[in-house]
MDTraj code that builds the backbone (N, CA, C; nanometers):
import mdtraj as md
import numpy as np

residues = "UNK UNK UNK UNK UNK UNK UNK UNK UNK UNK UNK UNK UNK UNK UNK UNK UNK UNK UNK UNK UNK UNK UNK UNK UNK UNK UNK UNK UNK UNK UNK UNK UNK UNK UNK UNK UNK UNK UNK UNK UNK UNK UNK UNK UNK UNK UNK UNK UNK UNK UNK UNK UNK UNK UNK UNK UNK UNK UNK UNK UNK UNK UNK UNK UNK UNK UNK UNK UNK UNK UNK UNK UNK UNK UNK UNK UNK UNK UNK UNK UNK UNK UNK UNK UNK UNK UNK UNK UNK UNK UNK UNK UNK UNK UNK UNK UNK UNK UNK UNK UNK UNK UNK UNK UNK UNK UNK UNK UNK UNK UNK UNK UNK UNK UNK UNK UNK UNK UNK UNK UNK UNK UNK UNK UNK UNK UNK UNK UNK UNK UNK UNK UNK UNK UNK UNK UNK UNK UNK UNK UNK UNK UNK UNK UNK UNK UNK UNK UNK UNK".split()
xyz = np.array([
    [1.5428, -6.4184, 2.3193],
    [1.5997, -6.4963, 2.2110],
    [1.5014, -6.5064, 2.0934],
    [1.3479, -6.5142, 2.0942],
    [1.2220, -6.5446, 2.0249],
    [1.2352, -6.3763, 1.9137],
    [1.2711, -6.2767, 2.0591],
    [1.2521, -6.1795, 1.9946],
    [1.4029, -6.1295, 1.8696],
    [1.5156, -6.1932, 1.9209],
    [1.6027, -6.1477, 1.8145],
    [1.5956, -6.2246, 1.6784],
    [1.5733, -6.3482, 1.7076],
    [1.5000, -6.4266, 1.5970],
    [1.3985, -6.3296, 1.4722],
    [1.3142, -6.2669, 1.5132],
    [1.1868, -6.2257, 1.4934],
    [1.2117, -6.0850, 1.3915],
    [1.3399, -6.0421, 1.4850],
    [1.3671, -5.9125, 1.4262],
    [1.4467, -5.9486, 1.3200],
    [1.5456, -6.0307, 1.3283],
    [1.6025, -6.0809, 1.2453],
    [1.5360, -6.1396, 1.1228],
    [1.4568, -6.2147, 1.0941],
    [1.3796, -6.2452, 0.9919],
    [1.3096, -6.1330, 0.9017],
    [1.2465, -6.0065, 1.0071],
    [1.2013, -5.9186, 0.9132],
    [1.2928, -5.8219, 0.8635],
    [1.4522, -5.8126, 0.9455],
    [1.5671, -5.7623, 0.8772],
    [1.5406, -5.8006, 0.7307],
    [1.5642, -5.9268, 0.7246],
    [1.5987, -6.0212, 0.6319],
    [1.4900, -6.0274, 0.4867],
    [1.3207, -6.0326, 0.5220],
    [1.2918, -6.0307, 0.4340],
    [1.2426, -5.8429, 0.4115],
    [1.2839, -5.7574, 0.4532],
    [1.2546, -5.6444, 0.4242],
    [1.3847, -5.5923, 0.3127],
    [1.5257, -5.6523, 0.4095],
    [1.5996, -5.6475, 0.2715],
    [1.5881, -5.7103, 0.1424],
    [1.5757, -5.8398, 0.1336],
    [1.5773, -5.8684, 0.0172],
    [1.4801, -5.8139, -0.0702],
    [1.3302, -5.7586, 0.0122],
    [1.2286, -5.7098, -0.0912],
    [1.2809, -5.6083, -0.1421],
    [1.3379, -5.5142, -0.1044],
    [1.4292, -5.4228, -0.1345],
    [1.5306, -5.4383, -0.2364],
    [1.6265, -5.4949, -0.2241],
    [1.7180, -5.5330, -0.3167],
    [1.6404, -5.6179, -0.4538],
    [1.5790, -5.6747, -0.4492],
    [1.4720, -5.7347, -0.5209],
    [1.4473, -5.6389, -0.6035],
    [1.3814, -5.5383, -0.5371],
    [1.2858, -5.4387, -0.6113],
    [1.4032, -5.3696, -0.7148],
    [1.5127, -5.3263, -0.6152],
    [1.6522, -5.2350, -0.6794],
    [1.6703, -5.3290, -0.8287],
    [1.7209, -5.4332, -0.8263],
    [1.7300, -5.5341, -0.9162],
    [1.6608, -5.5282, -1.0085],
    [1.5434, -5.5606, -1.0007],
    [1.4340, -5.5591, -1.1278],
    [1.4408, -5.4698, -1.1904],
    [1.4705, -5.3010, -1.1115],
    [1.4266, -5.1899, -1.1671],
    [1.5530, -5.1391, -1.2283],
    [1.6717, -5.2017, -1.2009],
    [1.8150, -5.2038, -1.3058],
    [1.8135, -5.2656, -1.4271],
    [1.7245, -5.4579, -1.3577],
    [1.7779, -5.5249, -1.5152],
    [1.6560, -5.3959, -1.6278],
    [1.5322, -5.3811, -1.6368],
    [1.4347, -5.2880, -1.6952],
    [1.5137, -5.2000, -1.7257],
    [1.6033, -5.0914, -1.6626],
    [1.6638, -4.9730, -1.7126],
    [1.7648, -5.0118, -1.8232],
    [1.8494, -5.1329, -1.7968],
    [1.8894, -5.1954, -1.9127],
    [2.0041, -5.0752, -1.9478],
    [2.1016, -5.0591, -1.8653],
    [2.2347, -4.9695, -1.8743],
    [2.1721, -4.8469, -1.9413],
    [2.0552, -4.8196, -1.9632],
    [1.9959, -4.6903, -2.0457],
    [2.1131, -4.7130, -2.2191],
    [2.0312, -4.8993, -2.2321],
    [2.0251, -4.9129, -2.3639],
    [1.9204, -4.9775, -2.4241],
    [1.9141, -4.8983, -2.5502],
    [1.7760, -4.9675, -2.5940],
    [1.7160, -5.1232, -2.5991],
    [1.6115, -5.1750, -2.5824],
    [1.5899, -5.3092, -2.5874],
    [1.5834, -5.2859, -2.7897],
    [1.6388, -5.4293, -2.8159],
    [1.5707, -5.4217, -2.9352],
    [1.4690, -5.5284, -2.9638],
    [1.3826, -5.5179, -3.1081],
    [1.2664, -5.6234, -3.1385],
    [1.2257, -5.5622, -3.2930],
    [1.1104, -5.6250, -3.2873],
    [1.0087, -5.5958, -3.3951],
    [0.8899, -5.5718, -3.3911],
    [0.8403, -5.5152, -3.4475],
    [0.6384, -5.5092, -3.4556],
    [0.6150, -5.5636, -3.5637],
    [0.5135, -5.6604, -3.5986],
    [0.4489, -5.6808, -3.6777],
    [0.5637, -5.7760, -3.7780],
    [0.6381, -5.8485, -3.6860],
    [0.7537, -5.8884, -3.7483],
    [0.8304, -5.8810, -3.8923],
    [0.8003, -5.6983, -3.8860],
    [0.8913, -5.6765, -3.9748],
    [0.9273, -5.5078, -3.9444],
    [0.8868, -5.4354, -3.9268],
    [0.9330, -5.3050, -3.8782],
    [1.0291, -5.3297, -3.7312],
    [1.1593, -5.2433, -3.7441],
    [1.2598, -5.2412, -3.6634],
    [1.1572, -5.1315, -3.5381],
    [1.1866, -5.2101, -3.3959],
    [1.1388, -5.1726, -3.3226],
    [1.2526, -5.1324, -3.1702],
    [1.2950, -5.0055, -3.1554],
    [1.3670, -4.9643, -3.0098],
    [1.2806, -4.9477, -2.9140],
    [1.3175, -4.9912, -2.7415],
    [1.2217, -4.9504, -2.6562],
    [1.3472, -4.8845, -2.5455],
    [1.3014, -4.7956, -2.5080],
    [1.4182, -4.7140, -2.3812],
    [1.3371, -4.7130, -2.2644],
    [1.3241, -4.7779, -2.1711],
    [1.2646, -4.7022, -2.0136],
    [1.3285, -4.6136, -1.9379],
    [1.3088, -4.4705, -1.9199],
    [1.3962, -4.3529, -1.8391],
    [1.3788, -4.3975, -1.7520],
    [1.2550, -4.4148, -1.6821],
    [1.2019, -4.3798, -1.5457],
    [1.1671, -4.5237, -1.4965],
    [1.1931, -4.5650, -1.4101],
    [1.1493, -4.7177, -1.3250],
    [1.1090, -4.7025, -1.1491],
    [0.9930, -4.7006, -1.1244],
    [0.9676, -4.6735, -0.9613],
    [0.8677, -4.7870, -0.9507],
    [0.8884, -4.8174, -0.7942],
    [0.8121, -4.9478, -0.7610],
    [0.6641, -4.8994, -0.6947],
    [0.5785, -4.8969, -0.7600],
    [0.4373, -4.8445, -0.7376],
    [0.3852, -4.8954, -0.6069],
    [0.4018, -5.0395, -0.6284],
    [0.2806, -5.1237, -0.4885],
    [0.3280, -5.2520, -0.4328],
    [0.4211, -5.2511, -0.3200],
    [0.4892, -5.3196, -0.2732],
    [0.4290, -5.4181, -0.2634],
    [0.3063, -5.4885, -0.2169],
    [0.2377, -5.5996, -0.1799],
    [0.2288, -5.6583, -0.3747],
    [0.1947, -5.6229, -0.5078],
    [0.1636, -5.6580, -0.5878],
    [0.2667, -5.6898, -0.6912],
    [0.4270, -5.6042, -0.6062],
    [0.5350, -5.6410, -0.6953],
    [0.5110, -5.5534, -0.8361],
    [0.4880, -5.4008, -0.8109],
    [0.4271, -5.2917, -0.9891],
    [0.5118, -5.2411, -0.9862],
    [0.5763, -5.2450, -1.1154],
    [0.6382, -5.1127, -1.1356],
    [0.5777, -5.0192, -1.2297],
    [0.6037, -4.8774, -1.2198],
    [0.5705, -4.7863, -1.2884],
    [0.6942, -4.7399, -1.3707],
    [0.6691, -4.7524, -1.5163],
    [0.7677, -4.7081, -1.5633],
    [0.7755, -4.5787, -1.6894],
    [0.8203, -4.5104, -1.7416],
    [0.8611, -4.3694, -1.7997],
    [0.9353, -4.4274, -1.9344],
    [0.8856, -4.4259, -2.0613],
    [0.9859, -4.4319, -2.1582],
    [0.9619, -4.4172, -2.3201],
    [1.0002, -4.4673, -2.4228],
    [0.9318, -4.4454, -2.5582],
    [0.9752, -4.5222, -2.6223],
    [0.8906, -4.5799, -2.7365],
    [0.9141, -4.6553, -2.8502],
    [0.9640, -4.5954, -2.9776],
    [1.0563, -4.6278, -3.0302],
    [1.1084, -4.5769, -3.1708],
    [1.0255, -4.6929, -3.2723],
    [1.0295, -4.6693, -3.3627],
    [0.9822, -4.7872, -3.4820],
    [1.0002, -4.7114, -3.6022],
    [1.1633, -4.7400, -3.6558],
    [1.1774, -4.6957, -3.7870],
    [1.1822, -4.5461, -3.7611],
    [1.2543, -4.4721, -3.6430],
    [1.2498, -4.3518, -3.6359],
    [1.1531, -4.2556, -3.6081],
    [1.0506, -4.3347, -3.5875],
    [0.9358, -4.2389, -3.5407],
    [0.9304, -4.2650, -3.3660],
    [0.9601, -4.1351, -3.2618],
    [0.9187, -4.2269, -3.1405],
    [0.8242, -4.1922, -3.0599],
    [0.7893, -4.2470, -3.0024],
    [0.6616, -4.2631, -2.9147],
    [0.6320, -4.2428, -2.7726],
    [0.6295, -4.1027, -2.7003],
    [0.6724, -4.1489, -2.5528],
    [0.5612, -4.2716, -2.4766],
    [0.5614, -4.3093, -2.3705],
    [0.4706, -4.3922, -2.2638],
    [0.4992, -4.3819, -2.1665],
    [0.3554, -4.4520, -2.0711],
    [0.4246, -4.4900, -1.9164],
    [0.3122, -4.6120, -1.9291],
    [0.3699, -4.6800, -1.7969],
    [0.2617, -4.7876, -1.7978],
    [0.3691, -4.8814, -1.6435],
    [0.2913, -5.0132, -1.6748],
    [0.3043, -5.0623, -1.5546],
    [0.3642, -5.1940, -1.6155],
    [0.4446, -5.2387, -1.5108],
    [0.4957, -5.3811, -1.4902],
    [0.4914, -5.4678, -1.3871],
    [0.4197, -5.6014, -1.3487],
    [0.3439, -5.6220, -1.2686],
    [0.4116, -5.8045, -1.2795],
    [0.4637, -5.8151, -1.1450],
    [0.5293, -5.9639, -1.1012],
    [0.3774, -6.0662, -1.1080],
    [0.3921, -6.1958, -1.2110],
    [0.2976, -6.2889, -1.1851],
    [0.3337, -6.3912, -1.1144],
    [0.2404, -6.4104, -1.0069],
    [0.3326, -6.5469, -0.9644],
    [0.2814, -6.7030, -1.0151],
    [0.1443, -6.6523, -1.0481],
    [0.0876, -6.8204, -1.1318],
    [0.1406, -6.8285, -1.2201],
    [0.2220, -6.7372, -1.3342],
    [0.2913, -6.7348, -1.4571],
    [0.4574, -6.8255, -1.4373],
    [0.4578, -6.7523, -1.2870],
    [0.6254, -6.7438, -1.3051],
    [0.6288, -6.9009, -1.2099],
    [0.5345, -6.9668, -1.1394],
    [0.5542, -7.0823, -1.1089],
    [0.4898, -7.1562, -1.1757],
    [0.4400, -7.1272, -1.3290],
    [0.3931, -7.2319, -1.4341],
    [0.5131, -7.2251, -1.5352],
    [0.6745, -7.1286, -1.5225],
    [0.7636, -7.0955, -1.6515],
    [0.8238, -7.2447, -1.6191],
    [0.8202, -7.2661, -1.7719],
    [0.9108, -7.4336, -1.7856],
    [1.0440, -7.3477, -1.7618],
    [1.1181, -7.2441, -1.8025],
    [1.2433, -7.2648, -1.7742],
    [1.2829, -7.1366, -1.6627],
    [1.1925, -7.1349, -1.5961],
    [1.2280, -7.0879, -1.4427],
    [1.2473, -6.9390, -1.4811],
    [1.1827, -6.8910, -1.5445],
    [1.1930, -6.7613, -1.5530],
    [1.0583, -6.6604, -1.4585],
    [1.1290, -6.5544, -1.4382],
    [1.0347, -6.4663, -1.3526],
    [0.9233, -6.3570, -1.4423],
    [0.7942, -6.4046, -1.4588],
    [0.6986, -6.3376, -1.5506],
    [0.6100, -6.2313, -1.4871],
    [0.6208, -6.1061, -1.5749],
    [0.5359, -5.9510, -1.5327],
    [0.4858, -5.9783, -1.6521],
    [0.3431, -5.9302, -1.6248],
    [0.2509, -5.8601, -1.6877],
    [0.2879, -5.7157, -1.7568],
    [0.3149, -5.6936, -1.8268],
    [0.3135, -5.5456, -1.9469],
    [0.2226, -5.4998, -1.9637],
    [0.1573, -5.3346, -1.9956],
    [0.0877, -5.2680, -2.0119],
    [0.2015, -5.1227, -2.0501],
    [0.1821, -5.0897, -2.1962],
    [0.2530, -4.9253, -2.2217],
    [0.1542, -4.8872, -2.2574],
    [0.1408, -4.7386, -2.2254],
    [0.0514, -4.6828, -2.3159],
    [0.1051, -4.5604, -2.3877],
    [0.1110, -4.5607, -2.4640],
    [0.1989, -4.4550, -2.5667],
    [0.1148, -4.3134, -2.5708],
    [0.1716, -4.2227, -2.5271],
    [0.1140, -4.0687, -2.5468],
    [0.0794, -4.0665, -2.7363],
    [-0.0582, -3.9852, -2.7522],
    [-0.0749, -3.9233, -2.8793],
    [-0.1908, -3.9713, -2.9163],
    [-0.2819, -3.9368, -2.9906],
    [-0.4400, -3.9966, -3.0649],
    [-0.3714, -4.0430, -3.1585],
    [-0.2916, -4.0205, -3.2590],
    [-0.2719, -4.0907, -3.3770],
    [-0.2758, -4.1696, -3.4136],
    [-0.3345, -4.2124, -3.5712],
    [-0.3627, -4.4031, -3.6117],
    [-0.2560, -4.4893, -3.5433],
    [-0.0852, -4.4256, -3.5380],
    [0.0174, -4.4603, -3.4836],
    [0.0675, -4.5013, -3.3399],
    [-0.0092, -4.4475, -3.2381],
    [-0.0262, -4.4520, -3.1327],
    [-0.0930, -4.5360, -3.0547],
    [-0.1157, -4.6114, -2.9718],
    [-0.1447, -4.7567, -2.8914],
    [-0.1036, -4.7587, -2.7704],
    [-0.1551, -4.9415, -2.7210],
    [-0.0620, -5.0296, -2.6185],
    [-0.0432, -5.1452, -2.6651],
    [0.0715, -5.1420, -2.5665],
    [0.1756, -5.2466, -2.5907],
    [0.0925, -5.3206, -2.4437],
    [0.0195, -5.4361, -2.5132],
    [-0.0046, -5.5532, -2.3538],
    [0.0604, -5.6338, -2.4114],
    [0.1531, -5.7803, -2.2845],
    [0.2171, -5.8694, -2.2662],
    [0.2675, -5.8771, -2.2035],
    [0.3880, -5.9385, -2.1863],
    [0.4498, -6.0263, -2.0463],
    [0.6328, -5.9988, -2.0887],
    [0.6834, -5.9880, -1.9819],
    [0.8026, -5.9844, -1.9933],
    [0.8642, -6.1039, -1.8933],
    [0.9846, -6.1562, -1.9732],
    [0.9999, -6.2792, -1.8705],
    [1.1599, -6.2142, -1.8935],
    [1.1917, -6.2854, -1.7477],
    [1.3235, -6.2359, -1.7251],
    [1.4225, -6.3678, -1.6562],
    [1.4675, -6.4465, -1.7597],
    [1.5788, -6.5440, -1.6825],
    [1.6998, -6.4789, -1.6362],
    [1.7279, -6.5357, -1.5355],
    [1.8509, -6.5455, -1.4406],
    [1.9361, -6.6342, -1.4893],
    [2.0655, -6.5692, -1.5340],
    [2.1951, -6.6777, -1.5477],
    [2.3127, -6.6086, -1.4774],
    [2.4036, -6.6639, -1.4473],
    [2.4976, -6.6138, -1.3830],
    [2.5917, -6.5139, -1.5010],
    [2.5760, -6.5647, -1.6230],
    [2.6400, -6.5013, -1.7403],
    [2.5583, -6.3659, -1.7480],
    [2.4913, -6.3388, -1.8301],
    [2.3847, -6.2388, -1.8758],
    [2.2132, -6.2891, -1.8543],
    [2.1627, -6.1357, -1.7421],
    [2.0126, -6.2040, -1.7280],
    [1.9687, -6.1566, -1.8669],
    [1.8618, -6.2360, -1.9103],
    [1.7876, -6.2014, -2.0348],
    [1.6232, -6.1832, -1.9984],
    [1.5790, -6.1075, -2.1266],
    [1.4600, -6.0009, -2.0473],
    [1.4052, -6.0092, -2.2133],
    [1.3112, -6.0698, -2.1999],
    [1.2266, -6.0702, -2.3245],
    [1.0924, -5.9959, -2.2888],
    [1.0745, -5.9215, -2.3962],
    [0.9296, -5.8655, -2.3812],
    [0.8267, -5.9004, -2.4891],
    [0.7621, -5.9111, -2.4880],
    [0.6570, -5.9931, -2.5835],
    [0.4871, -5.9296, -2.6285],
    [0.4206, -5.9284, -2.6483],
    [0.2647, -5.9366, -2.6842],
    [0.2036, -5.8950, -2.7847],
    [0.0892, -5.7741, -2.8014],
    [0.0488, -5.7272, -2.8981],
    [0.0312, -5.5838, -2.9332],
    [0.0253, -5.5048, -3.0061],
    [0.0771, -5.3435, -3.0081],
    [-0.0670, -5.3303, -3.0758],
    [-0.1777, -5.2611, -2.9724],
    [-0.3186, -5.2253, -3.0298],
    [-0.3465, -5.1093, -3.0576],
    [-0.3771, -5.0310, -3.1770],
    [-0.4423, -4.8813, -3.1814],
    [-0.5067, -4.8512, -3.0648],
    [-0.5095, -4.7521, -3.0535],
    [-0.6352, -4.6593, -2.9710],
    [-0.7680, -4.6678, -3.0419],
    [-0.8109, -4.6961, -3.1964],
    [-0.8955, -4.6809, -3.2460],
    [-0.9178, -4.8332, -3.2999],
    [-0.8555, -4.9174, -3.2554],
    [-0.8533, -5.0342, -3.2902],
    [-0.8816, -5.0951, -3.4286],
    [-0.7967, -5.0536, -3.5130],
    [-0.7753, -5.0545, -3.5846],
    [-0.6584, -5.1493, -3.6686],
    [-0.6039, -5.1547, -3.5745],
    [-0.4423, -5.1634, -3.6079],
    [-0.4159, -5.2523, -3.4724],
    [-0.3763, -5.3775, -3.5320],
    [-0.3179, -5.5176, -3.3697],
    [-0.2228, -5.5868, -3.4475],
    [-0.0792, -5.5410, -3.3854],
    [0.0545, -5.6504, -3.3963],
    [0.1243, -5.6712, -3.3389],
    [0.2185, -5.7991, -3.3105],
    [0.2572, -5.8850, -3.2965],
    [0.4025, -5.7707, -3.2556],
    [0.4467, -5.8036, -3.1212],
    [0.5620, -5.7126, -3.1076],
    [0.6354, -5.8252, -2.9957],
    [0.8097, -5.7531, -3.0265],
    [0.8916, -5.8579, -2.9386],
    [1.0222, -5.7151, -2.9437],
    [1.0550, -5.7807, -2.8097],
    [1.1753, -5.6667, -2.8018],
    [1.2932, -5.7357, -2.6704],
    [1.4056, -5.7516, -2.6693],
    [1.4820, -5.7702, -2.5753],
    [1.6047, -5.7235, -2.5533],
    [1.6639, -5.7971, -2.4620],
    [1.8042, -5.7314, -2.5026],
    [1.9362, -5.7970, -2.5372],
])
top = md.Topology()
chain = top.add_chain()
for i, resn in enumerate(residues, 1):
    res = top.add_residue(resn, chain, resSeq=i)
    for name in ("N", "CA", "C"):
        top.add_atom(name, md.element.get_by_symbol(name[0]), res)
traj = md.Trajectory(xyz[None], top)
């Protein structure tokens, strides 16, 4: 009886880590439509993720595949998305917070990362998925202020 118990529980939380993971890596793909935002709060900013795979099960990473447009110029990247849990049990409105990191292919003055946090509320209507931080040169040169959702 100890033992169907036992098995049963890790049924249980092996699925949901699973479905969990499936989840996250849908709301991110975002129907393969662009998030929208801004840089530097004023240039029109698109973000697309192709690719979404769950890197490191114990740390909650994803690895993700995609590019930034800004005003028609675009940018491919990959980079990581990373579940916080001191973030996401300090969110006043109960939202679930990753850590951001893109790093955009190319040397150009144009070219960077995108660090910040993406928070993702749960409503039964539409989940919402804000992405947030700062867009730094490679040559550091160049640091702004970027937001993108959907």
């Amino acid at each position: 009886m100890v033992m169907k118990k036992v098995i049963f529980l890790l049924v249980f939380i092996f699925g949901f880590t699973i479905f969990n993971a499936q989840e996250v890596e849908k709301l991110i793909k975002n129907n393969n439509e662009y998030f929208i935002g801004k840089i530097d709060n004023s240039a029109n900013l698109k973000v697309l993720f192709e690719t979404i795979s769950k890197e490191n099960q114990e740390k909650d990473t994803y690895k993700v595949f995609g590019f930034s447009d800004v005003e028609g110029t675009k940018a491919y990247f990959e980079g990581t998305i990373t579940f916080d849990t001191e973030k996401t049990q300090n969110s006043k409105d109960q939202s679930k917070i990753y850590d951001l990191k893109l790093s955009e292919k190319g040397n150009g003055k144009h070219n960077g990362i995108f660090s910040g946090e993406l928070s993702i509320k749960e409503s039964s209507d539409k989940n919402q998925l804000k992405f947030e931080g700062t867009w730094t040169n490679y040559g550091n040169t160049l640091k702004f202020p970027f937001y993108f959702n959907n």
